[in-house]
C-alpha positions in Angstrom: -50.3 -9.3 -25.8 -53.2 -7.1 -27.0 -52.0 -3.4 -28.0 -51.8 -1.1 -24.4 -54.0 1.5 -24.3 -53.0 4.3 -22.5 -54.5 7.7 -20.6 -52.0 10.4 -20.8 -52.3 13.6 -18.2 -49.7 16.4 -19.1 -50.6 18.4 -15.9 -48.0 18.3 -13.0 -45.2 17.5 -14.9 -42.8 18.3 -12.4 -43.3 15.0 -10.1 -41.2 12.7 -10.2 -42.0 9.4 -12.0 -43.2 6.3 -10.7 -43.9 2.8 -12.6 -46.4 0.4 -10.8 -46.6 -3.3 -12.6 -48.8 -5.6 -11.0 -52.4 -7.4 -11.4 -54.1 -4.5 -9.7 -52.2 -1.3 -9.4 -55.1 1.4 -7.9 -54.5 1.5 -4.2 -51.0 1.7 -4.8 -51.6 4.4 -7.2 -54.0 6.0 -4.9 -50.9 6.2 -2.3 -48.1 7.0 -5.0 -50.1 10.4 -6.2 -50.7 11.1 -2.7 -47.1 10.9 -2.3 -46.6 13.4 -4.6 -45.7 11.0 -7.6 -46.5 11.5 -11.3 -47.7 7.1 -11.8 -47.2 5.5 -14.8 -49.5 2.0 -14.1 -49.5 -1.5 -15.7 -52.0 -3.8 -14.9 -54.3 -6.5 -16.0 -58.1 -4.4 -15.2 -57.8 -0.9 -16.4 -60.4 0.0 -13.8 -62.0 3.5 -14.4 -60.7 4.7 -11.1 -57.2 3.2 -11.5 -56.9 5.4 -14.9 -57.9 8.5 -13.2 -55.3 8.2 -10.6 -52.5 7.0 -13.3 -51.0 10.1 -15.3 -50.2 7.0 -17.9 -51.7 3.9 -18.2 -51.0 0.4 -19.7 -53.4 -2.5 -20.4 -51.9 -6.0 -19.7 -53.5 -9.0 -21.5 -55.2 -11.2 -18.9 -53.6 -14.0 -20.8 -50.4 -12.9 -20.0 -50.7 -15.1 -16.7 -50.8 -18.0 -18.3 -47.3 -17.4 -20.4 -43.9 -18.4 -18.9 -42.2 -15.8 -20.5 -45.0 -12.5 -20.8 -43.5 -10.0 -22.8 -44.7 -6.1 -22.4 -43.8 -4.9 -25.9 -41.5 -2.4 -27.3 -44.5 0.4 -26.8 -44.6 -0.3 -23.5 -41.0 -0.5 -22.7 -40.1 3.1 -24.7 -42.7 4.5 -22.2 -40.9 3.5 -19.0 -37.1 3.0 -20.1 -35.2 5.0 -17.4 -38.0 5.2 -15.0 -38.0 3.6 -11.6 -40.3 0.5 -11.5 -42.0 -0.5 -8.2 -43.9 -4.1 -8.3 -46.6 -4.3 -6.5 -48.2 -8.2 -6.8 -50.6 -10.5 -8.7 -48.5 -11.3 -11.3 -47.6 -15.0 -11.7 -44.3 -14.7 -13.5 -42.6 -11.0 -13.9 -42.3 -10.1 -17.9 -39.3 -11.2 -19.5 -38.3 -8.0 -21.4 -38.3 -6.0 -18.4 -35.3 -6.4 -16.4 -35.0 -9.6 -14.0 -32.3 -7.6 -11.8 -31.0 -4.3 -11.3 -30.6 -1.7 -8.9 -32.1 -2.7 -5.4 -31.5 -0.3 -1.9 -28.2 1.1 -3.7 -26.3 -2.2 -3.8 -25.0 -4.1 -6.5 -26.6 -4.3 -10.3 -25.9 -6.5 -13.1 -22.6 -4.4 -14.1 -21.6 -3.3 -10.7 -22.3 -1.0 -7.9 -24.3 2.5 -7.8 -24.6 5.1 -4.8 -28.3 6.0 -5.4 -30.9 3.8 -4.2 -33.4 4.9 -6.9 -31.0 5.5 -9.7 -29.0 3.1 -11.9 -29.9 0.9 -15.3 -30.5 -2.9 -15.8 -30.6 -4.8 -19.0 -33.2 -2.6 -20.4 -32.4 0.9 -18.7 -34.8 1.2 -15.8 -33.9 0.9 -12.0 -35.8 -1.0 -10.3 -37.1 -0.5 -6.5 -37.9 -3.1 -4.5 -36.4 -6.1 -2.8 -33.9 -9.4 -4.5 -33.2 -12.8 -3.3 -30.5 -13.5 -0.5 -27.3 -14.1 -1.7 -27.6 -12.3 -5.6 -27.7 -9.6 -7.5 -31.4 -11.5 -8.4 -34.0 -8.9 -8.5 -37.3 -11.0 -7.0 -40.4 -9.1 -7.5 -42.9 -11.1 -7.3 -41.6 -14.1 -5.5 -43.1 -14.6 -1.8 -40.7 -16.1 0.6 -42.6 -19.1 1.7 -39.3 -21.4 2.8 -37.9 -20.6 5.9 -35.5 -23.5 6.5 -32.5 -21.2 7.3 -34.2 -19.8 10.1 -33.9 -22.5 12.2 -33.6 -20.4 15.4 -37.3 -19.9 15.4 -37.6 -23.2 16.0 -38.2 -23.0 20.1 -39.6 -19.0 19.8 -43.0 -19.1 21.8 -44.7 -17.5 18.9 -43.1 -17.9 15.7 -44.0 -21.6 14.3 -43.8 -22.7 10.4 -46.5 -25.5 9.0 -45.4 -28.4 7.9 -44.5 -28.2 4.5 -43.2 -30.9 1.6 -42.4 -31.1 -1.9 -43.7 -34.6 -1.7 -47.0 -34.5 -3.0 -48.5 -37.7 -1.4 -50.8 -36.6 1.6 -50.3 -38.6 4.9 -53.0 -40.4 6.5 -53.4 -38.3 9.3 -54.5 -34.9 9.3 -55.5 -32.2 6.7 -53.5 -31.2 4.1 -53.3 -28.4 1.4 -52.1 -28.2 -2.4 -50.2 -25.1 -2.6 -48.7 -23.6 -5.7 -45.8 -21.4 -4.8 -46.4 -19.1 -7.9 -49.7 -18.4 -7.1 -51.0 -15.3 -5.1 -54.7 -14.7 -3.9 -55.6 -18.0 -2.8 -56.2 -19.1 -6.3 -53.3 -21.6 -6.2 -54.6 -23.4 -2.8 -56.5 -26.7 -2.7 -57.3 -29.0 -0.4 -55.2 -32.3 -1.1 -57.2 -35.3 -2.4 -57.0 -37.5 0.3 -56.8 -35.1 2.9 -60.3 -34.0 3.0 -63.1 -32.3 2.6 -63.2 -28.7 3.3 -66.5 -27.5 5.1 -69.0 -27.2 2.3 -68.2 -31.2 1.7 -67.0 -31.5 -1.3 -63.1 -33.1 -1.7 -60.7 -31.3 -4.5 -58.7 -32.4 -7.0 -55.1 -33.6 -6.4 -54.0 -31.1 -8.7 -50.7 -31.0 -10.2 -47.6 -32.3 -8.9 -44.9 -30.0 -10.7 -42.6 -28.4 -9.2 -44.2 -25.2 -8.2 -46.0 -27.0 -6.1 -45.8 -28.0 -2.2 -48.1 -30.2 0.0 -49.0 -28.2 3.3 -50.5 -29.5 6.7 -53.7 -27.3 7.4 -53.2 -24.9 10.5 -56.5 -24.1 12.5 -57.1 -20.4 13.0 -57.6 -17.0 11.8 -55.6 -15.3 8.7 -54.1 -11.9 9.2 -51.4 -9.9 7.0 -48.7 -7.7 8.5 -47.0 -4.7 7.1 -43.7 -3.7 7.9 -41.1 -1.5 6.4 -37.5 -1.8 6.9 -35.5 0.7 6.2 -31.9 -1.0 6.6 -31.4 -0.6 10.1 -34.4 -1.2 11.7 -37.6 -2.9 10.7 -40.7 -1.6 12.4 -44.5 -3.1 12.2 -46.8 -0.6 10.9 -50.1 -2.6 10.7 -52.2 -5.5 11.1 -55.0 -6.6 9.2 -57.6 -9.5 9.5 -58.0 -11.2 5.9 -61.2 -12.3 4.7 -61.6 -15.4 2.4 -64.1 -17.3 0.8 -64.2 -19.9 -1.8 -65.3 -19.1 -4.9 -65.5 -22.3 -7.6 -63.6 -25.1 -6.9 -60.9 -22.5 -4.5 -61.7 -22.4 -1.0 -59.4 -19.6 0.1 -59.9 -16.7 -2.5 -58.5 -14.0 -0.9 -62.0 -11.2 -0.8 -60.9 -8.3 1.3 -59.4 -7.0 4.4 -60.5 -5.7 8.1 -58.2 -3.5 10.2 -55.7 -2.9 11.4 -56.8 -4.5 14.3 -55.2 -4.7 17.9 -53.4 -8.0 18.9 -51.8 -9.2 22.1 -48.0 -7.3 22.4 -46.7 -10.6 23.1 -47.4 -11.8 19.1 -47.2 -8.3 17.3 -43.4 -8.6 19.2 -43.1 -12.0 17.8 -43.9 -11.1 14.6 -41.6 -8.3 14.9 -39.1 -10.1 15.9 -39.4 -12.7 13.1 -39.7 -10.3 10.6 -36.4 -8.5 11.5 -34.5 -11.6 11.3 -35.8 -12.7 7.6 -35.0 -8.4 6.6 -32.0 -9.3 7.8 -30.8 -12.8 5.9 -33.1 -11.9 3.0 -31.7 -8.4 2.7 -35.3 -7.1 2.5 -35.6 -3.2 2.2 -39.1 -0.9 2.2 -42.4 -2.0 2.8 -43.2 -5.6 2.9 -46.7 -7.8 4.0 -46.3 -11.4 6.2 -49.4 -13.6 6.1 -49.8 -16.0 9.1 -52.3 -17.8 11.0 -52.7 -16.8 14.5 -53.6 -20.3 16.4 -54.0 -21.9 19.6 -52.1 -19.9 22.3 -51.5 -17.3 20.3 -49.1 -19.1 18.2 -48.6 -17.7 14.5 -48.0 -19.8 11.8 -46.2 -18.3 9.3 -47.3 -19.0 5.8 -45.1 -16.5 3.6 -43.4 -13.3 3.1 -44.3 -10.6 0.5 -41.5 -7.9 -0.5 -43.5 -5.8 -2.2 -46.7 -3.9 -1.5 -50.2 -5.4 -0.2 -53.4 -5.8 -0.9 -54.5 -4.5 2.8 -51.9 -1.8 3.0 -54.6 0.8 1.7 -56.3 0.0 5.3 -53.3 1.0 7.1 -52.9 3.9 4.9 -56.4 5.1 5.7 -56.2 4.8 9.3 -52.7 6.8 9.3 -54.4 9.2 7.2 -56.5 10.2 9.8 -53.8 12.0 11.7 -52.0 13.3 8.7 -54.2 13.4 5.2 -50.5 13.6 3.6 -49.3 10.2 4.5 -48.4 8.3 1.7 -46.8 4.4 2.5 -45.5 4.6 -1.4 -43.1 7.2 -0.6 -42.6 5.8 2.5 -41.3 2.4 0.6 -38.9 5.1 -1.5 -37.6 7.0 1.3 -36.8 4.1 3.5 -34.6 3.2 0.2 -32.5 6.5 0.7 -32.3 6.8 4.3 -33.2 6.0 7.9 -36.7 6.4 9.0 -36.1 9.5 11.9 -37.4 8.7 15.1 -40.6 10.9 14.6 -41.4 9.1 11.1 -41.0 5.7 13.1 -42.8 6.7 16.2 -45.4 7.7 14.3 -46.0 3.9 13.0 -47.9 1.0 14.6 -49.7 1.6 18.4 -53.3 1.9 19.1 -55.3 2.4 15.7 -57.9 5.4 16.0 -60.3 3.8 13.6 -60.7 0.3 11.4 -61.5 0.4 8.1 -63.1 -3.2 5.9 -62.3 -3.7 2.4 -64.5 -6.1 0.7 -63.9 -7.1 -3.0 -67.2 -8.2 -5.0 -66.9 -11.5 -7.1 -69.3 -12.6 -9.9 -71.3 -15.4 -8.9 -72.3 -15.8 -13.2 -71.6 -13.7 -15.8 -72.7 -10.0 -16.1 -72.3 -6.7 -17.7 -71.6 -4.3 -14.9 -73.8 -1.3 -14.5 -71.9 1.8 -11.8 -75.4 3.5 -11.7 -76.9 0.6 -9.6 -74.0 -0.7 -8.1 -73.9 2.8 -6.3 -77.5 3.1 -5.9 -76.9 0.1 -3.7 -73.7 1.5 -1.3 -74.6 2.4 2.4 -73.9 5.8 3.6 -70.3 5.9 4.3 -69.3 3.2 2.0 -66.8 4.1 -1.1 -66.5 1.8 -4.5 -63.2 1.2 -5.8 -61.7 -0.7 -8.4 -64.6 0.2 -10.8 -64.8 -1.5 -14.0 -66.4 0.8 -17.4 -70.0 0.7 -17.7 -71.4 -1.9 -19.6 -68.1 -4.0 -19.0 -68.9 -7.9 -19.6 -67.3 -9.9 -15.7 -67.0 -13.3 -16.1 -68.2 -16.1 -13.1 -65.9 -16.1 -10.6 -64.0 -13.0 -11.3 -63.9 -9.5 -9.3 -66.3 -6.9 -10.0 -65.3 -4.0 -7.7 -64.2 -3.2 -4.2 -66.0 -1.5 -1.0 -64.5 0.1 1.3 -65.8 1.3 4.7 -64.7 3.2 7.9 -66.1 1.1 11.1 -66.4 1.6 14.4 -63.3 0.7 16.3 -63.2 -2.6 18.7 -60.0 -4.9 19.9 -59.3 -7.6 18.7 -58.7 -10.2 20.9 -56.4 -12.8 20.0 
């Protein structure tokens, strides 16, 4: 790993601390300060904005996603031993000299129990909030739930339907079929399976490889969304949904590129979702926010494709729109609190129901290489549009990889389903 460079602010000193570790860590930052957090962020960009919102920050190597066992560094880990560590996504495997369990929702850690949800050491001295693997004291970060065999009750629900899924990596004859790795987030890990066709510009994908990580998928017709839901231990409550946008970009045909929402969906699958997601809080012991990706098909069946237990990449939408009613509203110390105690009914009642306004995030890929210029990327912005995730001027993007975000308030319409 290349040496971090960090931006230190000694202003405020009084908030509590935060660490944020993931491949992107600004709209989570953005909600954490709003929150009232002083953010120490780790990420693989370093985006000028994301350094302005970070009182610290810390430069991952991008190669670190290619390494099975990424190490942060002993700079690094002197910076945020102690501190409470939230993960927040995009990260193919979680760094091996931070700790791989701990403290999660105040119940058991490596070398026993604690009574504070947000206090407590692991192997290298930092609690860790967030969610852990059914059945262990496992802390999970960055693991999606995408197997659901336990959960066979679902298997008559009117709304709730899994896609066929094997570890067998031969496609059938019939159908389409998808090459998923299940380390992967983003889309970048999806395929189309060799002999299962041709996606819709023509042109057929390699088979891929046939490790373990990776799972052969039968193709579900429809449109992606992402819900957020929080659960604070007794109940879990849907806060949002959002239509996700993707595109293909090189050889991947499902790049995740942005986010439109929340939108408004019939009650009879927001209470399915609901209802889904409570039962995998439950037997996955799930606690604070978390985002479930489906596929909302043919008579408004969802197709659940996987579960994340950490932040989003559309929860900033949902923030914005809650915003609206209350500028203070912050979903990071939402996640916290939830961790402590009960949502109160007015916190909860507060969540979900008709959205005022709906908000579309679009992230920017480079078609070929370029050295990014901010004067002329904001010469270009419509009136009421806002750039995000900005890289430093002059900063060389290679083909295919993000440039920047837009974000934008639109005028509200339903969704039909």
């Amino acid at each position: 790993m290349q040496t971090p460079e960090t931006l230190s602010k000694s202003n405020q000193i009084n908030r509590p601390p935060l660490v944020l570790i993931g491949a992107s860590v600004r709209a989570a930052a953005q909600s954490a300060r709003r929150g009232g957090y002083r953010v120490i962020g780790i990420d693989l960009f370093g985006d000028t904005d994301t350094r302005e919102l970070c009182d610290e920050f810390y430069l991952l190597s991008p190669g670190i996603q290619q390494m099975p066992r990424p190490e942060l560094g002993d700079r690094v880990l002197a910076a945020i031993r102690g501190l409470p560590i939230l993960p927040v996504g995009g990260l193919r495997c979680w760094p091996a000299d931070l700790p791989a369990s701990g403290l999660v929702g105040g119940e058991l850690k490596e070398n026993g129990p604690t009574g504070s949800r947000l206090a407590g050491n692991g192997p290298t001295g930092s609690p860790l909030a967030g969610n852990r693997s059914p059945g262990e004291g496992r802390f999970q970060p960055l693991e999606a739930l995408r197997e659901f065999d336990d959960l066979q009750e679902f298997a008559d629900d009117p709304i709730i339907r899994f896609p066929e899924t094997t570890k067998v990596m031969t496609p059938p004859s019939h159908g389409k079929w998808l090459r998923k790795r299940i380390d992967s987030c983003g889309g970048l890990g999806i395929r189309w399976a060799a002999s299962g066709g041709q996606d819709h510009l023509g042109d057929q994908e390699d088979s891929g490889d046939q490790g373990s990580q990776m799972r052969l998928q039968r193709w579900v017709r429809g449109r992606p969304f992402g819900a957020t839901l929080i659960c604070d231990g007794c109940q879990t409550t849907l806060i949002g949904v959002c239509r996700a946008v993707v595109n293909r970009i090189g050889p991947f045909p499902f790049v995740h590129s942005g986010s439109i929402g929340p939108v408004v969906l019939a009650p009879r699958v927001t209470d399915g979702i609901t209802r889904f997601a409570t039962r995998v809080a439950q037997t996955r012991r799930l606690q604070g926010l978390f985002n479930l990706d489906f596929i909302l098909g043919e008579q408004d069946r969802a197709w659940i494709l996987e579960v994340n237990p950490r932040w989003s990449a559309s929860m900033e939408l949902i923030e914005n729109q809650l915003r609206e009613s209350d500028p203070t509203r912050s979903l990071i110390a939402m996640d916290l609190q939830s961790r402590e105690r009960p949502l109160c009914g007015a916190e909860r009642s507060s969540l979900g129901g008709r959205p005022r306004s709906i908000y579309s995030k679009r992230i920017h890929f480079a078609s070929r290489p370029l050295v990014f210029d901010r004067k002329r990327w904001a010469a270009a912005l419509r009136p009421g549009v806002s750039l995000h995730d900005v890289p430093a001027d002059g900063q060389q993007i290679g083909a295919r990889e993000p440039i920047c975000t837009e974000i934008e308030r639109l005028e509200w319409s339903k969704e039909e389903s």
